[in-house]
Backbone as a ProteinNet text record, in pm:
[ID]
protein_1_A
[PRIMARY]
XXXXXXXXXXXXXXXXXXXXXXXXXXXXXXXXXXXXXXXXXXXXXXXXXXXXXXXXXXXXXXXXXXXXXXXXXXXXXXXXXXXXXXXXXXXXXXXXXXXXXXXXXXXXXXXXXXXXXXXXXXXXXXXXXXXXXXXXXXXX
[TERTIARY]
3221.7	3088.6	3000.7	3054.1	2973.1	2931	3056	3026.6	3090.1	3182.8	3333.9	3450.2	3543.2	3714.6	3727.5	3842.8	3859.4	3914.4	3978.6	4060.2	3934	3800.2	3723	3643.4	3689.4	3622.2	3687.8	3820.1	3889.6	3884.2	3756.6	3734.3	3674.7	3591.5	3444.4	3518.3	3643.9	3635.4	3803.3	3837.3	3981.4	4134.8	4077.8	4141.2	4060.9	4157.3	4098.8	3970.2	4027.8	3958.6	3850.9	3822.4	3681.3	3620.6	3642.9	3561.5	3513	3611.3	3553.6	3462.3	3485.5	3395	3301.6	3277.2	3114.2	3034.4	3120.2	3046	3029.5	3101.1	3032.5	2927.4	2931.6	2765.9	2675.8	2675.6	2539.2	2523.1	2629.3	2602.5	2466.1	2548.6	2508.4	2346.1	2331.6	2226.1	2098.7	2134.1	2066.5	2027.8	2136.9	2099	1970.1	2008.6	1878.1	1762.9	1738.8	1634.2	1600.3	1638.4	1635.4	1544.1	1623.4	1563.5	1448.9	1420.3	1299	1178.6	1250.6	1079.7	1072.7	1142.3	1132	1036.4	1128.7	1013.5	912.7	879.1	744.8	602.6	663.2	590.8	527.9	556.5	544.1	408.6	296.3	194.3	173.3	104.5	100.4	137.9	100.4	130.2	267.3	318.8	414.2	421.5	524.7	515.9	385.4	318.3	275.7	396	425.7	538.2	511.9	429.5	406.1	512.6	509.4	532	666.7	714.5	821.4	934.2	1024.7	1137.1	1159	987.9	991.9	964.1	846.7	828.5	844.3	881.3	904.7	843.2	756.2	786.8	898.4	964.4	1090.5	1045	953.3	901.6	1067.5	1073.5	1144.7	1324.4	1425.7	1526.4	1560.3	1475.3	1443.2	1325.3	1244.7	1095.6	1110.4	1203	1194.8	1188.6	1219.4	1251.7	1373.8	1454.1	1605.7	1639.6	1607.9	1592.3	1697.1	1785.7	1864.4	1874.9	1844	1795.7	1922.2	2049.2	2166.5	2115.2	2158.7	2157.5	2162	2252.9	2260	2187.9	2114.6	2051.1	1879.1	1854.6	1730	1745.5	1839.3	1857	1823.4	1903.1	1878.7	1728	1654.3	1523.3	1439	1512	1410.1	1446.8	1576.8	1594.2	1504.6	1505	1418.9	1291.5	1212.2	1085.2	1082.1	1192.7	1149.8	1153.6	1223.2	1175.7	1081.8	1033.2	908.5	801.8	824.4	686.8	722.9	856.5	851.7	943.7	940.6	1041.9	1151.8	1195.1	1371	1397.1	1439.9	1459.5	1541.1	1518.2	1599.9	1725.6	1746.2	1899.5	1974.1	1942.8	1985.2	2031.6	1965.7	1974.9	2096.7	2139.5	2277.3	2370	2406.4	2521.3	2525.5	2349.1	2366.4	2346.5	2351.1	2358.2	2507.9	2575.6	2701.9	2740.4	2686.8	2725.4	2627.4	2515.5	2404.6	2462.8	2533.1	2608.2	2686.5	2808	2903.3	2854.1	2731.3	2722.1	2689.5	2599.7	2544.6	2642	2737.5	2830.1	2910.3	2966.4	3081.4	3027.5	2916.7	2807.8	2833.7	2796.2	2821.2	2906.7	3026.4	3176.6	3226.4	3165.2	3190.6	3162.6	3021.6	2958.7	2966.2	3024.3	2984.7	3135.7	3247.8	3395.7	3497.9	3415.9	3527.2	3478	3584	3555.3	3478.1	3312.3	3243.9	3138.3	3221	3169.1	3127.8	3137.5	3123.6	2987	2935	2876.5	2771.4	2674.2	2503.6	2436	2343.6	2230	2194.3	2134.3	2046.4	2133.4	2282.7	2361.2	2397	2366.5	2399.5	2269.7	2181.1	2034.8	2067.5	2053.4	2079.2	2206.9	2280.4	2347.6	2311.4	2249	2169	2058.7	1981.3	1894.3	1966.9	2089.7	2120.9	2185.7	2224.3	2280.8	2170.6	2004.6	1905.5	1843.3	1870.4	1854.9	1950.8	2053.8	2158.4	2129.8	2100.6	2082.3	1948.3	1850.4	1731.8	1716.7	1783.3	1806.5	1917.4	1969.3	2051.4	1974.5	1867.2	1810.4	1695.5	1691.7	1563.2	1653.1
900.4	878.8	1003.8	1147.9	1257.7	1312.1	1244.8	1235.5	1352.3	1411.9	1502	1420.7	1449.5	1392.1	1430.9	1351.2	1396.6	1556.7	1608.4	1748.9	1822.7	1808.1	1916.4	1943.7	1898	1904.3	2023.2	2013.3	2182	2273.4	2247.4	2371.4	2489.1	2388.9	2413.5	2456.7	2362.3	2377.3	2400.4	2487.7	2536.7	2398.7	2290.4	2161.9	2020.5	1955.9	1812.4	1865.1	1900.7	1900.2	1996.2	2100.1	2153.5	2116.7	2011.1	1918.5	1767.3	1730	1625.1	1658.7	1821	1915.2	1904.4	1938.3	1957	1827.4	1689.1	1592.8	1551.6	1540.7	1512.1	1591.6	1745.2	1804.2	1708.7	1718.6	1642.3	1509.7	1453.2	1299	1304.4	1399.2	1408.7	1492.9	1590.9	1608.6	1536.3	1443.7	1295.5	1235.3	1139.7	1143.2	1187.1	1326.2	1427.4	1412.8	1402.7	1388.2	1245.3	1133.3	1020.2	985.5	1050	1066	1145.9	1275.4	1321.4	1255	1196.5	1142.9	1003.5	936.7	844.5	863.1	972.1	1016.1	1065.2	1158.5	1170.2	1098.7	1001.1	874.4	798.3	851.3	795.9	880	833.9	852.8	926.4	1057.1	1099.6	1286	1371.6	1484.4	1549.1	1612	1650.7	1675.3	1621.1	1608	1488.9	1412.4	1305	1185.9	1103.2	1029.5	926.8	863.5	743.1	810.3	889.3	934.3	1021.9	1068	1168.4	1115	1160.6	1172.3	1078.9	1041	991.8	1019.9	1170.5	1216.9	1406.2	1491.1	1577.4	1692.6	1790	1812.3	1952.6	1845.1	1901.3	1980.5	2005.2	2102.5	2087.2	2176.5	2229.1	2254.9	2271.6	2295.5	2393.4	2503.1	2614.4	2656.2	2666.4	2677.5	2834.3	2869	3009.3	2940.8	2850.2	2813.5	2774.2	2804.7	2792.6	2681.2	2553.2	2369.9	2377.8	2307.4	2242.2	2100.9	2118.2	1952.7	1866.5	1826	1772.6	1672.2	1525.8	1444	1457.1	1539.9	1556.3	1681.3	1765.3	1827.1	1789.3	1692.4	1604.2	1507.2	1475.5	1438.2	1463.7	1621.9	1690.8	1727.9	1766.4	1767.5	1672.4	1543.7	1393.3	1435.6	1457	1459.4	1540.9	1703.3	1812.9	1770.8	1642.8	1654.5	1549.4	1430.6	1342.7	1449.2	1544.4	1652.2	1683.1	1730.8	1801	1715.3	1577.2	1454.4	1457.3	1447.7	1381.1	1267.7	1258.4	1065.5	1090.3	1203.3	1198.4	1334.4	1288.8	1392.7	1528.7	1629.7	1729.6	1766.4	1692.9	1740.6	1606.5	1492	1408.7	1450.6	1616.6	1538.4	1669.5	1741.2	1800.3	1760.4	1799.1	1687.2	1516.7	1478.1	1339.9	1337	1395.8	1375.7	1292.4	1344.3	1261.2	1157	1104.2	968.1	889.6	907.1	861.5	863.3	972.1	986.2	882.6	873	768.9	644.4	587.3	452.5	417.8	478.4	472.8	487.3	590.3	628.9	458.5	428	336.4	173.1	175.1	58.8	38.1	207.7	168.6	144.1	204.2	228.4	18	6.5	-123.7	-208.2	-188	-317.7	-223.7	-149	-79.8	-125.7	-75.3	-110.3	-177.7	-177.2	-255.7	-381	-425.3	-583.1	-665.2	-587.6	-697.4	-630.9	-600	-545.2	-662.2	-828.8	-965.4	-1049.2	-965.6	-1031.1	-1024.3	-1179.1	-1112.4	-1043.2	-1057.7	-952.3	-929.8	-1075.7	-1086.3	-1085.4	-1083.1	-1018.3	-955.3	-834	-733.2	-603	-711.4	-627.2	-669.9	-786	-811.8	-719.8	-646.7	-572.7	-453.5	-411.2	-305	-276.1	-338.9	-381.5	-391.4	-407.8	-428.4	-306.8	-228.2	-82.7	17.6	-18.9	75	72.4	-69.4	-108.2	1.8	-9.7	38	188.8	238.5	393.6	449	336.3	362.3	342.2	230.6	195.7	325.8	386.5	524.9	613.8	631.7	777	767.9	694	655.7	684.9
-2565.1	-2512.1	-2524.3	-2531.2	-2553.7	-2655.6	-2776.2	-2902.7	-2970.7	-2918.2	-2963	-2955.7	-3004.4	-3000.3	-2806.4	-2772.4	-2598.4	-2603.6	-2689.2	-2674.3	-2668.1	-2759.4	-2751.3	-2636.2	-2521.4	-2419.4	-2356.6	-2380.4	-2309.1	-2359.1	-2467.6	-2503.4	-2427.6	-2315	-2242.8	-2104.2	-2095.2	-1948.7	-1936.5	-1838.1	-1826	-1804.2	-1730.9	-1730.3	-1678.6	-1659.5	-1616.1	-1481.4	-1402.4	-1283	-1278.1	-1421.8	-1370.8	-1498.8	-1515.1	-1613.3	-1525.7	-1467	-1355.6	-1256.8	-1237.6	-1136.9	-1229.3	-1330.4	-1388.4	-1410	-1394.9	-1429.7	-1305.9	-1196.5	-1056.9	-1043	-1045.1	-1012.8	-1117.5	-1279.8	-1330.3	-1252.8	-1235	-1115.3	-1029.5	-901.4	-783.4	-824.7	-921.1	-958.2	-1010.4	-1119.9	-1133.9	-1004.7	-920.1	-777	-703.7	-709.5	-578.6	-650.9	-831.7	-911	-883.9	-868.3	-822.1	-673.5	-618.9	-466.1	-454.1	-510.3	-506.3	-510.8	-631.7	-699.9	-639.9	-549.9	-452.8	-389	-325.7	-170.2	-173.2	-333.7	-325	-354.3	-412.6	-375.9	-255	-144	13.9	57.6	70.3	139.2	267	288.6	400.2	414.9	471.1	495.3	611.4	549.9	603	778.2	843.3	1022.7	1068.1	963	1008.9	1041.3	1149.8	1220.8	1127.3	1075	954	838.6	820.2	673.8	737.9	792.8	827.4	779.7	713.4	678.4	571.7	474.1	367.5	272.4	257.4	187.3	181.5	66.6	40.2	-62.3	-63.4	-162.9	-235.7	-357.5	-368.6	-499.8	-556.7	-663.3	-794.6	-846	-923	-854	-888.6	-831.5	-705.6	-802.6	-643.6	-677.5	-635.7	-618.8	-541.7	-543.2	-441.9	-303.6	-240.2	-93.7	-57.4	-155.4	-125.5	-30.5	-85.2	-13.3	-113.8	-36.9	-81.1	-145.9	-272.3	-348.6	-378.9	-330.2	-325.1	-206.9	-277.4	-155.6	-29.6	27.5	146.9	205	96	155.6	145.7	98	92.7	259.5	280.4	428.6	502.8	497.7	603.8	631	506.6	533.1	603.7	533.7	603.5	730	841.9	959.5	1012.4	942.4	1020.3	1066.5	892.9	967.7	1022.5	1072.1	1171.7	1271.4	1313.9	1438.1	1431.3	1329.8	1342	1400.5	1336.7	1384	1478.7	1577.5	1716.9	1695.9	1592.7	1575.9	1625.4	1570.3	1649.6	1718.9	1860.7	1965.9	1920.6	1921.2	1855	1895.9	2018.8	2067.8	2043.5	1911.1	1852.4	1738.7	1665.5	1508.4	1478.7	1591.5	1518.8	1478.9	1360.2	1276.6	1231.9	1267.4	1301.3	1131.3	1010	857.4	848.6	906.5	867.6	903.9	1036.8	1064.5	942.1	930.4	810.8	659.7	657.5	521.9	531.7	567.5	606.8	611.9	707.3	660.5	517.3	446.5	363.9	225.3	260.7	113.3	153.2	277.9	300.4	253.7	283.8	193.4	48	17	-164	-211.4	-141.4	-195	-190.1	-73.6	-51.8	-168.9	-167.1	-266.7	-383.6	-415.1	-545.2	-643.6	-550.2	-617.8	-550.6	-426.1	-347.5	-302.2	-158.8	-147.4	-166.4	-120.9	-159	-302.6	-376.2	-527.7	-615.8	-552.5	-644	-523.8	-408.1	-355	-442.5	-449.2	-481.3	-452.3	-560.1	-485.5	-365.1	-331.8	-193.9	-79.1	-92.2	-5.8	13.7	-121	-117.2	-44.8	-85.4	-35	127.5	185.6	301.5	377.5	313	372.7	426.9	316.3	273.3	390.4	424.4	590.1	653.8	681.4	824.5	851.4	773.1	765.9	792.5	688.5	742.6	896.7	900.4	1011.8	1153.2	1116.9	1199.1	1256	1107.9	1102.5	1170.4	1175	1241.8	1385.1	1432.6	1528	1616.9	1557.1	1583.6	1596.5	1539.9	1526	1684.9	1731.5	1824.6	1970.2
[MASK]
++++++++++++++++++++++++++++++++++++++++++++++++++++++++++++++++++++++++++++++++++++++++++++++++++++++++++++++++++++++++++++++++++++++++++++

């Protein structure tokens, strides 16, 4: 698929596992490029409660503000500025990335390869709401 024989890949990289390491970072990197340009799509100025913890701006990889542009550190940002608006109480949002991570990774993993990896769409979207649902209904 990269368009070398499979051996010429150790050329690059010392074994299996920091070659699986380099293709999970381009993954998870795609991802945060994914999500950026989501959220910056969302209407509104930063610590406005309409718009909080939907939009970002995530500039360039490091822009010199040392933001962490990795999924989970695009999170963490959405969380900071629901603090900042007021949406979510601040002695709520320590550590609360991971319960959010967890529903959300355990969703995909679900419908992505596991049990319900044959549901439809619209059940799969309907899942999908009742989980954002969940997570919102948490943060309040």
């Amino acid at each position: 698929m990269v368009g070398v024989v499979p051996n010429a890949a150790y050329r690059h990289f010392a074994d299996r596992d920091e070659l699986l390491a380099e293709v999970c970072a381009a993954a998870m990197g795609k991802l945060a490029d994914r999500m950026a340009a989501r959220v910056a799509h969302v209407p509104g100025p930063y610590g406005d409660a309409d718009a909080a913890g939907l939009q970002h701006d995530y500039g360039a990889p490091d822009d010199g503000t040392g933001r962490d542009r990795t999924p989970l550190g695009q999170l963490r940002a959405a969380l900071d500025e629901l603090v900042d608006a007021g949406v979510l109480p601040a002695q709520r949002r320590d550590g609360i990335e991971y319960p959010i991570w967890s529903a959300v990774h355990g969703l995909a993993v679900l419908t992505g390869q596991g049990p319900l990896r044959d549901v439809s769409a619209a059940t799969r979207d309907r899942l999908a709401e009742l989980t954002f649902t969940f997570i919102g209904e948490g943060l309040a």
